[in-house]
C-alpha positions as CSV (number, residue, x, y, z in Angstrom):
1,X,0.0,0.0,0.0
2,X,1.2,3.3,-0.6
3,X,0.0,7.0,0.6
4,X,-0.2,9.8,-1.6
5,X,1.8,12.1,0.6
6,X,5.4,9.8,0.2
7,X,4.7,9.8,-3.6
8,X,4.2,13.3,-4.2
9,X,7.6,15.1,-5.1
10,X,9.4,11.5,-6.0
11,X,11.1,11.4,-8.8
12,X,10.1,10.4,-12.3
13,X,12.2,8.4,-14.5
14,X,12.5,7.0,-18.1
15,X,15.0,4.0,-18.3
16,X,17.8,7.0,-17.9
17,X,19.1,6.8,-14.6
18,X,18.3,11.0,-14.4
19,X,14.4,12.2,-13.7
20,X,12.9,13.8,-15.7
21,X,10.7,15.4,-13.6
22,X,8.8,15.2,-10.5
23,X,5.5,13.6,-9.3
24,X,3.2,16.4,-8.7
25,X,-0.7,14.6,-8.9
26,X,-2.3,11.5,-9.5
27,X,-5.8,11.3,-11.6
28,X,-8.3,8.4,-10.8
29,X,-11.1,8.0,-13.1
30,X,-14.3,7.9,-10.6
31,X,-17.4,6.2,-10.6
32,X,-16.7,2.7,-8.7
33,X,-16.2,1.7,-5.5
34,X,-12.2,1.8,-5.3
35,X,-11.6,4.0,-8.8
36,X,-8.1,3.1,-10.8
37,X,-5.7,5.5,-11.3
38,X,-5.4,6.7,-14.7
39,X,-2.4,9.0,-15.0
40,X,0.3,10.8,-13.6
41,X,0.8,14.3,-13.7
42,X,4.5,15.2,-13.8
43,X,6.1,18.7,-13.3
44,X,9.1,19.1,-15.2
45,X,10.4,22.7,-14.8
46,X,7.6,25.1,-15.3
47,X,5.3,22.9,-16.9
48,X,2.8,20.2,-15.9
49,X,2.3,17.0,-18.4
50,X,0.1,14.4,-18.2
51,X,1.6,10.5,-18.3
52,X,-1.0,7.9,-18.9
53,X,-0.9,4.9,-16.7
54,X,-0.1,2.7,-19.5
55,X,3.9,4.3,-19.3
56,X,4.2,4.0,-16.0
57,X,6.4,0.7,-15.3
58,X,6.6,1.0,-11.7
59,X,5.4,3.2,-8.6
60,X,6.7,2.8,-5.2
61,X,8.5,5.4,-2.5
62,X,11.4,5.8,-4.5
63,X,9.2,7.6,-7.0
64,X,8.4,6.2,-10.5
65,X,9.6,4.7,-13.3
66,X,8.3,4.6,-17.6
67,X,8.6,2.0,-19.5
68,X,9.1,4.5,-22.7
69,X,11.5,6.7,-23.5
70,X,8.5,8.7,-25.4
71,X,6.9,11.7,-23.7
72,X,4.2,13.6,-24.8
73,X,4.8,17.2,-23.4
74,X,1.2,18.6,-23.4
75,X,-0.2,20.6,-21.3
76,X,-2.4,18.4,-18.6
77,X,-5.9,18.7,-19.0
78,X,-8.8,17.3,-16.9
79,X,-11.0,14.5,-18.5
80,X,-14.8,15.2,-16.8
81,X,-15.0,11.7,-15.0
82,X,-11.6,12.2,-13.1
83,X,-10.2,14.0,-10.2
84,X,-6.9,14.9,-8.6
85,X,-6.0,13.2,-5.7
86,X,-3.9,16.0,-4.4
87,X,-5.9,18.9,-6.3
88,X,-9.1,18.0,-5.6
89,X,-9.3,15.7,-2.7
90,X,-6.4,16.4,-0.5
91,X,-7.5,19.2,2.7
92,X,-10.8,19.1,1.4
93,X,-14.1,18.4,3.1
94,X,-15.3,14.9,2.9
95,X,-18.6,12.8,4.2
96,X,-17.8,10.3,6.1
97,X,-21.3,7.9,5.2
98,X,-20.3,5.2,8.1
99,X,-19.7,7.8,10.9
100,X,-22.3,10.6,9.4
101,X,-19.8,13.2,10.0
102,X,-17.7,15.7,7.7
103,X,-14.2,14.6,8.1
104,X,-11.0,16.6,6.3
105,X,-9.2,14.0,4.0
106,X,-5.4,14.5,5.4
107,X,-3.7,11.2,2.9
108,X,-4.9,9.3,0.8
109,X,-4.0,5.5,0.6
110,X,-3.6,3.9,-2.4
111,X,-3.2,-0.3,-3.2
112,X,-2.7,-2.7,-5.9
113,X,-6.5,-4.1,-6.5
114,X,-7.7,-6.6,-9.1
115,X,-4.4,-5.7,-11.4
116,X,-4.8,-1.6,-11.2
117,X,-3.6,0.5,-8.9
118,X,-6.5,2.1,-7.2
119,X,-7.8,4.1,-5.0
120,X,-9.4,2.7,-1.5
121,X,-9.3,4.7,1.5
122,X,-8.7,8.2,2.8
123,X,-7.3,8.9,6.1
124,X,-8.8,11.6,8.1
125,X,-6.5,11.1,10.9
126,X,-3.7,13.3,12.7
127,X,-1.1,10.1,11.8
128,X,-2.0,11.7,7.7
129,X,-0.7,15.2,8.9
130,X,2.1,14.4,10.3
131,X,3.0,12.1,7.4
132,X,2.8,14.7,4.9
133,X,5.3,16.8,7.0
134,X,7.6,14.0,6.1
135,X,8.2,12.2,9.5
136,X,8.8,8.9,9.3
137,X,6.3,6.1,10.1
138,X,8.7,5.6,13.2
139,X,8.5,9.0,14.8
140,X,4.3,9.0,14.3
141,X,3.8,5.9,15.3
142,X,5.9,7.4,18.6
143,X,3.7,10.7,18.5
144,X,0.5,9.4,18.4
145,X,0.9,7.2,21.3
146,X,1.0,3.9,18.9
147,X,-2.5,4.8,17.5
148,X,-1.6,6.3,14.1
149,X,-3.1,3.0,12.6
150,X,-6.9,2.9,14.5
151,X,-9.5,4.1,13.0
152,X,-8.3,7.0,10.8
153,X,-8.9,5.5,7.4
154,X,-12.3,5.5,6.1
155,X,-13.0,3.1,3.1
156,X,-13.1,5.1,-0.5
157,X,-17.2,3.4,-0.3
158,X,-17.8,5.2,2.3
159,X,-16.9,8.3,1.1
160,X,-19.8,10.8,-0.1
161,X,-17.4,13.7,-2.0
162,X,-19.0,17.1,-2.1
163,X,-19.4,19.6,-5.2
164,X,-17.2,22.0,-3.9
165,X,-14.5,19.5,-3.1
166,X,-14.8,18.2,-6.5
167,X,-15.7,20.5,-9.0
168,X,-15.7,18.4,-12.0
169,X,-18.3,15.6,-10.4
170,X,-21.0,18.5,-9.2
171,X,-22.9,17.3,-11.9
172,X,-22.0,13.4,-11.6
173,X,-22.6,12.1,-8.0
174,X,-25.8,11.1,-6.9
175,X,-24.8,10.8,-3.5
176,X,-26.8,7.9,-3.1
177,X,-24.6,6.7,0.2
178,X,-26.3,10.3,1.6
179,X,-30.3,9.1,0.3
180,X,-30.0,5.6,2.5
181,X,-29.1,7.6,5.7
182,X,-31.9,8.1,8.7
183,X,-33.0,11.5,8.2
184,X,-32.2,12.9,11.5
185,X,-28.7,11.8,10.7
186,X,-28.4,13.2,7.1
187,X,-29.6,16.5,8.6
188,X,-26.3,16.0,11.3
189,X,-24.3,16.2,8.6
190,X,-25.7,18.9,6.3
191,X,-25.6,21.3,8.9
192,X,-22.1,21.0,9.2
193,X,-22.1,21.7,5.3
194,X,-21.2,24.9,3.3
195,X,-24.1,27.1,2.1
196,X,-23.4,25.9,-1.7
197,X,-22.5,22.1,-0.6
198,X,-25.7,21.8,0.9
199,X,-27.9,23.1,-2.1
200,X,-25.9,21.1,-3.7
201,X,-26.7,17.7,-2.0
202,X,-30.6,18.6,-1.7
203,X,-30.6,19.3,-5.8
204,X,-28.7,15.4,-6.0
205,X,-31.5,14.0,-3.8
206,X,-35.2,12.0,-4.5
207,X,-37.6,14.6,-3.2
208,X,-39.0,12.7,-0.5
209,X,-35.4,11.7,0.7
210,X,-34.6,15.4,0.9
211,X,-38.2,16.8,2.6
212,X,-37.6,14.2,5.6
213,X,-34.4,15.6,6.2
214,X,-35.6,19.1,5.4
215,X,-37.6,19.1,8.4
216,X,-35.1,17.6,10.6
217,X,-32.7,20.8,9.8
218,X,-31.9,23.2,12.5
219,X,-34.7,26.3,11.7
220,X,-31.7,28.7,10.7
221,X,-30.1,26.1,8.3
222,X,-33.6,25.7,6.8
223,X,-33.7,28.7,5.7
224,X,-30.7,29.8,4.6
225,X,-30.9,26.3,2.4
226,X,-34.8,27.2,0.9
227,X,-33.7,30.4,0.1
228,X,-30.5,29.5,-1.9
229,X,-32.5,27.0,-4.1
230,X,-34.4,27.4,-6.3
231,X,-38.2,28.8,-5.9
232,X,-39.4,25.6,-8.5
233,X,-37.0,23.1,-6.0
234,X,-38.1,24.7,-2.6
235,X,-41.9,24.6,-3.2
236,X,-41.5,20.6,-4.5
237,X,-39.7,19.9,-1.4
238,X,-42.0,21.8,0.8
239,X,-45.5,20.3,-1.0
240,X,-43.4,16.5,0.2
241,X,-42.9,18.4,3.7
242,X,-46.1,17.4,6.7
243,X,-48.0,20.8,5.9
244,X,-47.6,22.3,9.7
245,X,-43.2,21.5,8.9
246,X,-43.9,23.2,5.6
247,X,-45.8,26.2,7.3
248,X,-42.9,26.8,9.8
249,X,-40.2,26.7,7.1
250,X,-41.8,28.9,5.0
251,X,-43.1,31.6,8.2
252,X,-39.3,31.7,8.3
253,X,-38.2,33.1,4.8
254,X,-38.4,36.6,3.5
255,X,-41.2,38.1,2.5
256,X,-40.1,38.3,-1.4
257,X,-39.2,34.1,-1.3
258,X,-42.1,33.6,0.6
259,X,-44.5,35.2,-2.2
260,X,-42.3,33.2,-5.4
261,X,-42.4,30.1,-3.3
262,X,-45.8,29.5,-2.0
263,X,-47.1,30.6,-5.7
264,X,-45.1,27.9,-7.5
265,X,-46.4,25.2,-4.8
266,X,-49.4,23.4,-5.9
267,X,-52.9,25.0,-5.0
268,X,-54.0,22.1,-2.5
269,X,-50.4,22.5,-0.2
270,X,-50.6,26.3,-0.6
271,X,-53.8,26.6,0.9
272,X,-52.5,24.0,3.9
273,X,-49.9,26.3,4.4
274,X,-51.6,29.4,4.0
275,X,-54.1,28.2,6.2
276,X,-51.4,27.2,9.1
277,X,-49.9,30.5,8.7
278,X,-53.2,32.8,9.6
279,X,-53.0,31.0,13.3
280,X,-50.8,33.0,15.8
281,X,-47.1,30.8,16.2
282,X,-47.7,29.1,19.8
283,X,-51.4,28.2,19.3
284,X,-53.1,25.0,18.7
285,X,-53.7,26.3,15.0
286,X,-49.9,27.5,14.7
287,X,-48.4,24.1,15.6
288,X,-51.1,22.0,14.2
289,X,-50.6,19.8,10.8
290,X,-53.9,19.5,8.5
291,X,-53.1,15.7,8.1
292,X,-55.2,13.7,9.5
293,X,-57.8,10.7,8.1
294,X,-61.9,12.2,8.4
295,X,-64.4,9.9,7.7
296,X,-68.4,10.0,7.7
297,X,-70.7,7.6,10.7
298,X,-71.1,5.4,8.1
299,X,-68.3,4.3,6.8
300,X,-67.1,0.7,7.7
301,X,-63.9,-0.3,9.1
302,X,-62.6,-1.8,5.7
303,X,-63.3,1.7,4.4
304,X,-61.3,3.6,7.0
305,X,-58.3,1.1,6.5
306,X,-58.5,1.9,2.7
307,X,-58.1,5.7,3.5
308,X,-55.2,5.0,5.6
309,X,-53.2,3.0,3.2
310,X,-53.9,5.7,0.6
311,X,-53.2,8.7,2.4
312,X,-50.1,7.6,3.9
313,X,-49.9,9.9,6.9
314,X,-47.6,9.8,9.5
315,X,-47.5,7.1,12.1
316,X,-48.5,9.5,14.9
317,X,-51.0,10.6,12.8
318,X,-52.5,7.4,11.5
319,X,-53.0,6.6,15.6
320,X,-56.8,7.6,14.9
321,X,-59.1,8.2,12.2
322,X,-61.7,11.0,13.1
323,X,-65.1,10.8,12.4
324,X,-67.4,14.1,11.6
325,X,-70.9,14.9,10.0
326,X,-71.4,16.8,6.9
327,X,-70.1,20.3,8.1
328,X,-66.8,18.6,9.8
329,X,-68.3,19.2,13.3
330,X,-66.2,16.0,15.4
331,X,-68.4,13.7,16.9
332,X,-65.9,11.4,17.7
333,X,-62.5,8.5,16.7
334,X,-61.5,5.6,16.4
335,X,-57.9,4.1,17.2
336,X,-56.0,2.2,14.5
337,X,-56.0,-0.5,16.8
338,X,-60.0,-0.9,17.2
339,X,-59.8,-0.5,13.3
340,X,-57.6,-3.8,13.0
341,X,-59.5,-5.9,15.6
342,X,-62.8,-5.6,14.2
343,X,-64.7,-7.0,11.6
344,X,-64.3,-5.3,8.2
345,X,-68.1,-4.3,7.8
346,X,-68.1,-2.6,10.8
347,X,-69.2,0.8,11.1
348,X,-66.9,3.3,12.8
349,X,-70.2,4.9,14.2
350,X,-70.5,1.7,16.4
351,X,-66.6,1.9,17.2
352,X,-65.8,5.4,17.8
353,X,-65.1,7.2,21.4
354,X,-68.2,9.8,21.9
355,X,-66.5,13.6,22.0
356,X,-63.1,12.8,22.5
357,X,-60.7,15.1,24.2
358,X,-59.6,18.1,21.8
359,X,-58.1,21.7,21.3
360,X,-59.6,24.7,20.3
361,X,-57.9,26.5,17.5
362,X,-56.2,29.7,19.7
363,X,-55.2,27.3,22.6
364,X,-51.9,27.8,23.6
365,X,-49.1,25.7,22.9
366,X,-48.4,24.6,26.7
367,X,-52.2,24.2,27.3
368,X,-51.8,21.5,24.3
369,X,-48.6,19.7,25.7
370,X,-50.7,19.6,29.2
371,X,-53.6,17.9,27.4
372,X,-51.2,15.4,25.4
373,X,-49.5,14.7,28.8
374,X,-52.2,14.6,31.0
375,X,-54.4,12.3,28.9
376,X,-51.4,10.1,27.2
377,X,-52.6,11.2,23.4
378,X,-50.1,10.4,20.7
379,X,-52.5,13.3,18.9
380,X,-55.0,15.5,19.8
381,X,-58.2,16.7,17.4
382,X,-57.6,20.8,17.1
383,X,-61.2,21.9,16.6
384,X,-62.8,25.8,15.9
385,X,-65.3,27.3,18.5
386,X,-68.2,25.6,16.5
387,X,-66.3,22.1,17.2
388,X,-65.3,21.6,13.6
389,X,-62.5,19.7,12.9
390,X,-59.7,21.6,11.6
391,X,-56.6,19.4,12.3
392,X,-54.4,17.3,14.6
393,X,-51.5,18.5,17.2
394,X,-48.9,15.4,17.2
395,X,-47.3,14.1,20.9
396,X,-43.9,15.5,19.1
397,X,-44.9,18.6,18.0
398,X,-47.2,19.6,21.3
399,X,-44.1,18.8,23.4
400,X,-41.4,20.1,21.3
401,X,-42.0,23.7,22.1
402,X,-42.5,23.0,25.6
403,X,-39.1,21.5,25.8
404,X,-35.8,22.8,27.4
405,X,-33.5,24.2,24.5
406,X,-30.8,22.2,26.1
407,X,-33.3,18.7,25.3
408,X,-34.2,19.7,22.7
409,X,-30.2,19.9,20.8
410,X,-30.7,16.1,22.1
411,X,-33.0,14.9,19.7
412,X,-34.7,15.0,16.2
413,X,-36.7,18.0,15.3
414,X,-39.4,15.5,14.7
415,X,-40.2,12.9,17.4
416,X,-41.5,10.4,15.0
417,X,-42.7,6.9,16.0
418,X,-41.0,5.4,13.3
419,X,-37.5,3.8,12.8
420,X,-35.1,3.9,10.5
421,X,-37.2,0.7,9.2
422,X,-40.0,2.6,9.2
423,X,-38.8,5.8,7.3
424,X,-37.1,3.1,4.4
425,X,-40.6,1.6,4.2
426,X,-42.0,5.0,4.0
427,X,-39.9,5.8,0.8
428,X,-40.7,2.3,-1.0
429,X,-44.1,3.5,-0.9
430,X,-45.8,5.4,-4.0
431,X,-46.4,9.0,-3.2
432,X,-50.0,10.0,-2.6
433,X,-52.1,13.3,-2.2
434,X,-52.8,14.2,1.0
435,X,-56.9,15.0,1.3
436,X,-58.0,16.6,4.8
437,X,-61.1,14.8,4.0
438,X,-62.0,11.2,3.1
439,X,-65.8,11.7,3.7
């Protein structure tokens, strides 16, 4: 194995015994799991030529050797699909997919696989620093205490590089490792992100993928992030967002991206929104989401069921399905659990819980985290002075702005009931519209 930092500056030599130059970069050609290195870039003087891999005999510490006496002199130009190890990797920011952190690559370590030379790990650890000063493996295996070799290496799979680290793959990563992380931790790391590396990440990811974490983002990363996109982009994401996330994010922007967003955002999430945002901040109505499953006395059990599955709301949400008359007025729910247990041609008249415990609109938000608490709800009905149902508070949300700033930095923006199991099944799933109203 070999690290970048003892190759650069070696010497370069044709089957002369003199150098003809110096090794100043490797290139790898991206776009599998440990890419092959494709060239050498040599400086000879002034000037930087490119080598192809196919000349190069031999690499090792003492530098490398050509097996041609031919050189072409051009200029070195990057192809699109490759990067510079040194240029474009080394000192740069790096995501580190395992440990969902952003790491600085310090070396790179290269190795001999499947009959290439290729690229499989970059060390983030102080033992690369000290190696590039040119101390001997010795001295920082002294320095560090005889830890230079634990766990300062991440594997080149694990790697997630970011647009500004590599210019010339902005346009070519996916970032897929980043899509299959929880969303909580995905959100970890983007904060930790600059303002044009995150826009660039959301832009890479599926929609849905990038709403979850979107409302896992600290509020001031949120927006910063909405407004740098673009309008189109932000409203997509925020008509995937629950509406009452959607309504925070966009109380938050300026007025001006405020106005372009919520117009591009389709008329049915828009007027969610707009609705949330006409209820004062710490009321029922302000931290309330408009999801929620409605159904008429008559409908039967199978029926209810058949609205859940095609809504698609979340877990806490789906707890209960709400049953009102004609003019939304709530006469009372049913839990998922009484749903399951009975007999498919129920009714949900014959099920339900007569006036069940609920908020009025303009209750305040620790009035609706004393109700959640006192009666155990995982949600509670939010209903207007006429007792028509107008949406849910979650458990989560209720508590969350209740909460000690110092608990809250402790856990998830959203206290969902779901697991990383759950939030994977949740993206298998086909997107549906999300109705206020079943009945």
């Amino acid at each position: 194995m070999l690290h970048l930092s003892r190759l650069i500056g070696r010497p370069v030599r044709d089957r002369s015994p003199d150098a003809i130059g110096s090794i100043d970069d490797l290139i790898v050609a991206v776009g599998t799991s440990h890419p092959p290195v494709t060239g050498l870039v040599v400086r000879t003087g002034r000037r930087r030529i490119y080598l192809p891999w196919s000349s190069v005999q031999r690499l090792d510490m003492s530098g490398a050797r050509l097996a041609t006496e031919r050189i072409d002199i051009t200029g070195f130009r990057k192809r699109k699909d490759e990067i510079l190890l040194k240029g474009d990797l080394l000192d740069k920011q790096i995501v580190d997919i395992d440990g969902r952190k952003v790491v600085r690559a310090n070396d790179v370590l290269l190795d001999f696989v499947e009959g290439a030379m290729r690229l499989v790990a970059v060390d983030v650890g102080a033992a690369g620093l000290l190696r590039r000063l040119g101390l001997p493996d010795n001295w920082i295996e002294r320095l560090s205490g005889g830890r230079s070799r634990v766990a300062s290496y991440i594997d080149w799979e694990d790697v997630d590089p970011l647009g500004s680290t590599i210019a010339s793959m902005r346009l070519k990563v996916p970032h897929a490792g980043l899509s299959e992380l929880h969303p909580a931790d995905l959100a970890t790391i983007i904060d930790q992100l600059t303002p044009r590396d995150r826009a660039d990440i959301f832009n890479s990811l599926d929609e849905e993928v990038a709403a979850e974490a979107l409302e896992e983002l600290e509020p001031e990363t949120r927006t910063d992030l909405l407004e740098d996109l673009e309008p189109e982009r932000a409203a997509d994401l925020l008509e995937e967002m629950s509406p009452d996330e959607a309504a925070d994010a966009v109380a938050d922007l300026s007025p001006m991206s405020r106005s372009a967003i919520l117009r591009l955002m389709a008329k049915e999430e828009r007027e969610d929104v707009k609705e949330l945002l006409a209820h004062p901040e710490m009321s029922a109505g302000g931290i309330m989401t408009t999801e929620h499953v409605a159904l008429r006395p008559t409908a039967t059990v199978s029926q209810a069921l058949a609205s859940i599955r095609r809504l698609q709301p979340d877990a806490d949400v789906a707890f209960a399905v709400y049953v009102v008359d004609a003019k939304r007025h709530l006469l009372g729910e049913v839990t998922l659990r009484d749903l399951i247990l009975a007999s498919p041609s129920a009714k949900v008249i014959d099920l339900m819980e007569d006036e069940p415990v609920a908020v009025e609109l303009l209750a305040h938000a620790e009035e609706v985290a004393r109700v959640v608490t006192r009666y155990g709800l995982v949600a509670v009905p939010v209903v207007d002075e006429k007792r028509r149902l107008m949406g849910v508070v979650t458990a989560s949300d209720a508590l969350w702005d209740v909460l000690p700033e110092e608990w809250r930095r402790e856990m998830p923006r959203r206290l969902r009931a779901g697991s990383i199991a759950a939030v994977a099944a949740k993206r298998k799933a086909k997107s549906a519209p999300r109705n206020k109203n079943n009945g």
